[in-house]
C-alpha positions as YAML, in Angstrom:
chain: A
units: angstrom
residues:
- id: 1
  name: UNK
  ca: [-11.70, 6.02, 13.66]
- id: 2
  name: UNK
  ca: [-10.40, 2.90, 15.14]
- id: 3
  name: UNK
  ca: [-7.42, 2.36, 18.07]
- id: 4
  name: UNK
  ca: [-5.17, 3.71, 16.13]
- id: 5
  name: UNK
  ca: [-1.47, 3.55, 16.20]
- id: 6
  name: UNK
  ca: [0.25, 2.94, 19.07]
- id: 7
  name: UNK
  ca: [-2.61, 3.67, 21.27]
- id: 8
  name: UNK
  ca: [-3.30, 7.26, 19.16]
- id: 9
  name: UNK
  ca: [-5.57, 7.82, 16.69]
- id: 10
  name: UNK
  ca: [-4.00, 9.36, 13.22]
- id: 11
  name: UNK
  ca: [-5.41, 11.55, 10.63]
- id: 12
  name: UNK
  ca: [-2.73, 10.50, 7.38]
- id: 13
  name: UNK
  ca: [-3.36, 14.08, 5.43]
- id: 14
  name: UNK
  ca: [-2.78, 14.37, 1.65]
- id: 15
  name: UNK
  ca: [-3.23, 16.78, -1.04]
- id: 16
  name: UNK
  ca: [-5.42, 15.54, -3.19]
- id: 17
  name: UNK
  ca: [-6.46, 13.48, -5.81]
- id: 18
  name: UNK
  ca: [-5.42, 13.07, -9.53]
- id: 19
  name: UNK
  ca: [-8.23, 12.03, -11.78]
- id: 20
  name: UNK
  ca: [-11.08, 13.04, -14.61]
- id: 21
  name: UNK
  ca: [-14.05, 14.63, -12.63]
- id: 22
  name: UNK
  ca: [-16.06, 12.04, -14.11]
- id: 23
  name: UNK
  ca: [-14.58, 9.38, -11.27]
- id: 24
  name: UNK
  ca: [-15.18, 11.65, -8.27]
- id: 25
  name: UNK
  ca: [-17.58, 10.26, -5.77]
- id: 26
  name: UNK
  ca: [-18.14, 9.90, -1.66]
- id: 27
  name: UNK
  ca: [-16.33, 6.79, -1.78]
- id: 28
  name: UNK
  ca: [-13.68, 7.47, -3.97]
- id: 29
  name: UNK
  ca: [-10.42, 7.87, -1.11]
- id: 30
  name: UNK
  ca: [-11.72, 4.87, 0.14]
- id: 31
  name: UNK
  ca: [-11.71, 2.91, -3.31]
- id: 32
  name: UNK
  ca: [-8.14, 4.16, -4.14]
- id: 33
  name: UNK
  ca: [-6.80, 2.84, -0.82]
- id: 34
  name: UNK
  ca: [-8.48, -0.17, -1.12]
- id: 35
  name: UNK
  ca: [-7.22, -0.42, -5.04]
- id: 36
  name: UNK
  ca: [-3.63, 0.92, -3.91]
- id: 37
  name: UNK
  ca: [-2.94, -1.04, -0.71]
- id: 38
  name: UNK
  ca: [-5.61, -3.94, -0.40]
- id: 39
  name: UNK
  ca: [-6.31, -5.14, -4.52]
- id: 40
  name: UNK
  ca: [-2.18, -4.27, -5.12]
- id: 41
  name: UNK
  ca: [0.84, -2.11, -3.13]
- id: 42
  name: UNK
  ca: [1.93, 1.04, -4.70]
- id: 43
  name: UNK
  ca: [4.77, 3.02, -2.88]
- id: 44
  name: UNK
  ca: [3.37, 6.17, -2.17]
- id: 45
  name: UNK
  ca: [0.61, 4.18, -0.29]
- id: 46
  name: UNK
  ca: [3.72, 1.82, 0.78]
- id: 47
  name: UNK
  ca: [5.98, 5.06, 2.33]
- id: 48
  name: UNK
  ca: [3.03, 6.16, 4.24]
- id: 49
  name: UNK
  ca: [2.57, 3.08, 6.29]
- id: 50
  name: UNK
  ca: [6.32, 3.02, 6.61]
- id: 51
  name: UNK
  ca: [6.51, 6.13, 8.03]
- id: 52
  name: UNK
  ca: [3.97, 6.22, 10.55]
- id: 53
  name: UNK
  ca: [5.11, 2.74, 11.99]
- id: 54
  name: UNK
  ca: [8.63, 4.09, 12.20]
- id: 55
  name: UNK
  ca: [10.32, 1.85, 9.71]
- id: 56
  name: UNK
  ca: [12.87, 2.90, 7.18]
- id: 57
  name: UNK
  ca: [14.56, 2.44, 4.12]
- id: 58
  name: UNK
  ca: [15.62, -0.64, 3.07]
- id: 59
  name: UNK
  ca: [13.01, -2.43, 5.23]
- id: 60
  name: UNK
  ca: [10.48, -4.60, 3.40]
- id: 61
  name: UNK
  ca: [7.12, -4.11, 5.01]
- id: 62
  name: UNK
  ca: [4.86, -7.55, 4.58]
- id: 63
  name: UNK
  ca: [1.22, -7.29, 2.90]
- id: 64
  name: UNK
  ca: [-0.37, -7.85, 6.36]
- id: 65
  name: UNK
  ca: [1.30, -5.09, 8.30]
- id: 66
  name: UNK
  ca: [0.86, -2.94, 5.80]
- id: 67
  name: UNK
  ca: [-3.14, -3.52, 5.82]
- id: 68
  name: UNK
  ca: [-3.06, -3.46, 9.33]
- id: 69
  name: UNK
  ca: [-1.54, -0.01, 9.28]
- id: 70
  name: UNK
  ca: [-3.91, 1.03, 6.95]
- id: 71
  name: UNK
  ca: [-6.91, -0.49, 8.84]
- id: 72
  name: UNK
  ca: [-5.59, 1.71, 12.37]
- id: 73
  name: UNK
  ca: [-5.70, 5.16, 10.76]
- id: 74
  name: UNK
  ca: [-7.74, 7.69, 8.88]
- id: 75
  name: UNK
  ca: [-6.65, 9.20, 5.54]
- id: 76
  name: UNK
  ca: [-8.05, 12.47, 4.39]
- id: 77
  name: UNK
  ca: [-7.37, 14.31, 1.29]
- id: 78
  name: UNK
  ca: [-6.86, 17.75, 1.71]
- id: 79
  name: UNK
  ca: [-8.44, 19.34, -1.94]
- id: 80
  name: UNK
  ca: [-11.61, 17.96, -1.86]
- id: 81
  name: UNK
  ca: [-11.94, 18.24, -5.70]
- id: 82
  name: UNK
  ca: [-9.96, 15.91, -8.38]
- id: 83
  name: UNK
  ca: [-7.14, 17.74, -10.13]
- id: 84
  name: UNK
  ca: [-6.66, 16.58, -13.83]
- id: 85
  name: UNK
  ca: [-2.63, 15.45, -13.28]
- id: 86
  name: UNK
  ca: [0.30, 15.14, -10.92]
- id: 87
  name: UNK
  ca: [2.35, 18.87, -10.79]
- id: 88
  name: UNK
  ca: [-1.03, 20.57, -11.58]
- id: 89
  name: UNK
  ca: [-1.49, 22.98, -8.08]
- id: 90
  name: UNK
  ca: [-4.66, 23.60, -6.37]
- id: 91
  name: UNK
  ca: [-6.07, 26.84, -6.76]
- id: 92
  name: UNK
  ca: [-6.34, 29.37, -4.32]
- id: 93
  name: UNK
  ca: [-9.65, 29.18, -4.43]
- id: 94
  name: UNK
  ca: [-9.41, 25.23, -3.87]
- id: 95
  name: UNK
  ca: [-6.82, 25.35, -0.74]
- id: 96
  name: UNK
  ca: [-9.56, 28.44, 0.79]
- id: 97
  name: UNK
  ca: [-12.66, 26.14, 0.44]
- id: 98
  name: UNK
  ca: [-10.38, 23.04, 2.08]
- id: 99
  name: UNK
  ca: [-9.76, 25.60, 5.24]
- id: 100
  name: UNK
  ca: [-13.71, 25.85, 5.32]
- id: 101
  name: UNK
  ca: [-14.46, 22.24, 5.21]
- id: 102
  name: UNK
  ca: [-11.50, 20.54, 7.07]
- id: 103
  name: UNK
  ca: [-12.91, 21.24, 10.37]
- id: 104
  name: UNK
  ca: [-16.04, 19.42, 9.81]
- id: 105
  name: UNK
  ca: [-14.03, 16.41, 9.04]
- id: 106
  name: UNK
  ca: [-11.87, 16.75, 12.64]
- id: 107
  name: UNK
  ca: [-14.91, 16.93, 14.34]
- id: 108
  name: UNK
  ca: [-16.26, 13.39, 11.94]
- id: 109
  name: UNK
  ca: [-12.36, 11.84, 12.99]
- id: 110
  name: UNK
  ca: [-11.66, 13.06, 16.05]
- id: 111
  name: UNK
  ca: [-7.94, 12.73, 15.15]
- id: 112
  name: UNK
  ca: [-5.09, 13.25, 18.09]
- id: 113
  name: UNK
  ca: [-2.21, 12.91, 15.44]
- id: 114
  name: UNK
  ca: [-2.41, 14.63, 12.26]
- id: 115
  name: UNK
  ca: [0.45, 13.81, 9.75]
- id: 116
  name: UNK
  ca: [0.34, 16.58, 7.32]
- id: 117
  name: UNK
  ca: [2.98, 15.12, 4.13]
- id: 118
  name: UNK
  ca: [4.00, 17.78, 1.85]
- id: 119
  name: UNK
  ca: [5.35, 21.47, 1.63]
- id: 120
  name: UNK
  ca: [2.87, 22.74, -0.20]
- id: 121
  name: UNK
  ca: [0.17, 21.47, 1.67]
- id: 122
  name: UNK
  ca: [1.92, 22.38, 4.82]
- id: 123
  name: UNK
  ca: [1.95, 26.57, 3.74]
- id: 124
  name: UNK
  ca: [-2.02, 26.56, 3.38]
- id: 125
  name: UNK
  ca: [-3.08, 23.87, 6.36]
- id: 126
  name: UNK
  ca: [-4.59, 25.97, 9.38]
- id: 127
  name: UNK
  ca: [-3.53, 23.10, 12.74]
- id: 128
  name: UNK
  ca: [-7.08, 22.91, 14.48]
- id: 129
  name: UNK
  ca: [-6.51, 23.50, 18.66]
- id: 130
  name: UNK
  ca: [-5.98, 20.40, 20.69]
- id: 131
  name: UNK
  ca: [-4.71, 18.07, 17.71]
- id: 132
  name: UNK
  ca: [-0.84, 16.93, 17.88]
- id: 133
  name: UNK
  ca: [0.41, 18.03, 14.00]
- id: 134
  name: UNK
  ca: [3.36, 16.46, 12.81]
- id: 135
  name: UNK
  ca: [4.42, 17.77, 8.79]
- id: 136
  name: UNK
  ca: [6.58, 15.61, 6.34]
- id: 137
  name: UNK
  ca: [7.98, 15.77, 3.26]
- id: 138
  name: UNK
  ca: [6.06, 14.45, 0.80]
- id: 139
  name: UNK
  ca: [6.04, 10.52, 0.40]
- id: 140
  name: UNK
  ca: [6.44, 10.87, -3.41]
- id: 141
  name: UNK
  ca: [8.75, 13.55, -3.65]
- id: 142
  name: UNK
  ca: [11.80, 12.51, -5.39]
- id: 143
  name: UNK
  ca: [13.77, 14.22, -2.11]
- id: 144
  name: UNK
  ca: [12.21, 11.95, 0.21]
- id: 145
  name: UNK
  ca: [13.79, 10.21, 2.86]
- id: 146
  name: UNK
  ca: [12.23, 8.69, 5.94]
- id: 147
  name: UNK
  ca: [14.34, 10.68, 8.63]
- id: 148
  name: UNK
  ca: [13.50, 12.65, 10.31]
- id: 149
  name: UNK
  ca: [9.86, 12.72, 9.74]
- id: 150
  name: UNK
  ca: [9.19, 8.77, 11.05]
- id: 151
  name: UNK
  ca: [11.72, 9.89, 14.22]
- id: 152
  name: UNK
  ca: [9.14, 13.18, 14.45]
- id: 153
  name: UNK
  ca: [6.34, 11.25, 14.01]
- id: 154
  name: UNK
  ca: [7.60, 8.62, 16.96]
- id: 155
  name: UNK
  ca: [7.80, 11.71, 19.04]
- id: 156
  name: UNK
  ca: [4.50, 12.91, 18.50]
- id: 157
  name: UNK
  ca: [2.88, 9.38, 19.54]
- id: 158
  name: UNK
  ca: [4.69, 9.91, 22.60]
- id: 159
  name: UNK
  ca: [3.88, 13.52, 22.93]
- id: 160
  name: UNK
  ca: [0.10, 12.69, 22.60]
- id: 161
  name: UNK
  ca: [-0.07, 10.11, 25.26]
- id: 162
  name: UNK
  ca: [2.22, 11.57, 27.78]
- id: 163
  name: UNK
  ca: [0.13, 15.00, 28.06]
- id: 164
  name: UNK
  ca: [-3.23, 13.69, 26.76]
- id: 165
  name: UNK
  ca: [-3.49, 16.89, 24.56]
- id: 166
  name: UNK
  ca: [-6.47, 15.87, 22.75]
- id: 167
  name: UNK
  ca: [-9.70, 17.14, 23.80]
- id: 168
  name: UNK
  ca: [-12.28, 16.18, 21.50]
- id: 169
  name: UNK
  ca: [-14.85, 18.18, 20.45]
- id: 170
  name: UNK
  ca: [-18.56, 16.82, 20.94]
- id: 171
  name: UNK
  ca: [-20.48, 15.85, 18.12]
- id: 172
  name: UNK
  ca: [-23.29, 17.45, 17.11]
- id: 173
  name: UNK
  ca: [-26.41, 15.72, 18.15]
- id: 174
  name: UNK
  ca: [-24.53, 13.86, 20.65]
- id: 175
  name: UNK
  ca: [-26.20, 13.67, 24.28]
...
């Protein structure tokens, strides 16, 4: 991950993914953000970089901030497995096998902010130890409003560097 924002390094967490099976691959979050915020702008994509740079409603955001935001963080999908539509829920099964294989990607990030966006995602989410977690509403809910989760989020920057909370975990292999 690289310097992050405002000196702390953020993990963007979704839920997942809406597509035909057929498109999954490794590089598939990667090609929807470049698609979604470098190739065009779509709001969901738009709200997150809002959000985590603390500016509101109302407030355009210019292309090149909004890369740059984009460029300072990681984004992680949750489900690690493409549902078919939007309003089609993970299934149990799906949110148990994301609690299995979530810590493996901490350990690849090395996050000290996670922003978790959604409720739904925020009942099955286990926080791993030593990570600031910050939860939002979800950026594409039709309820969604940018306070109080950017004023939260604002918080939690400062939170991180005044105690230093994050204590990451050594990589495997790693001398």
């Amino acid at each position: 991950m690289t310097e992050g924002l405002s000196g702390v390094r953020v993990l963007a967490l979704g839920e997942s993914h809406y597509a035909e099976p057929e498109f999954a691959s490794a590089t598939f979050t990667t090609e929807v953000v470049r698609e979604c915020v470098y190739e065009g702008r779509v709001a969901y994509f738009t709200k997150v970089a809002k959000l985590l740079r603390g500016i509101g409603a109302g407030v355009y955001m210019p292309d090149d901030a909004l890369r740059d935001t984009w460029d300072r963080i990681a984004f992680y999908n949750y489900i690690q497995q493409m549902l078919p539509a939007p309003r089609i829920r993970p299934t149990d099964a799906m949110w148990k096998e994301a609690q299995e294989i979530f810590p493996s990607a901490i350990e690849r990030l090395q996050p000290q902010l996670i922003v978790v966006m959604g409720k739904n995602l925020r009942e099955w989410f286990v926080p791993p130890q030593g990570v600031e977690v910050c939860f939002t509403e979800h950026p594409s809910s039709s309820s969604f409003s940018y306070e109080p989760w950017s004023t939260d989020i604002q918080s939690a920057y400062s939170q991180v560097l005044a105690n230093n909370s994050f204590k990451p975990t050594p990589l495997r292999g790693a001398a």
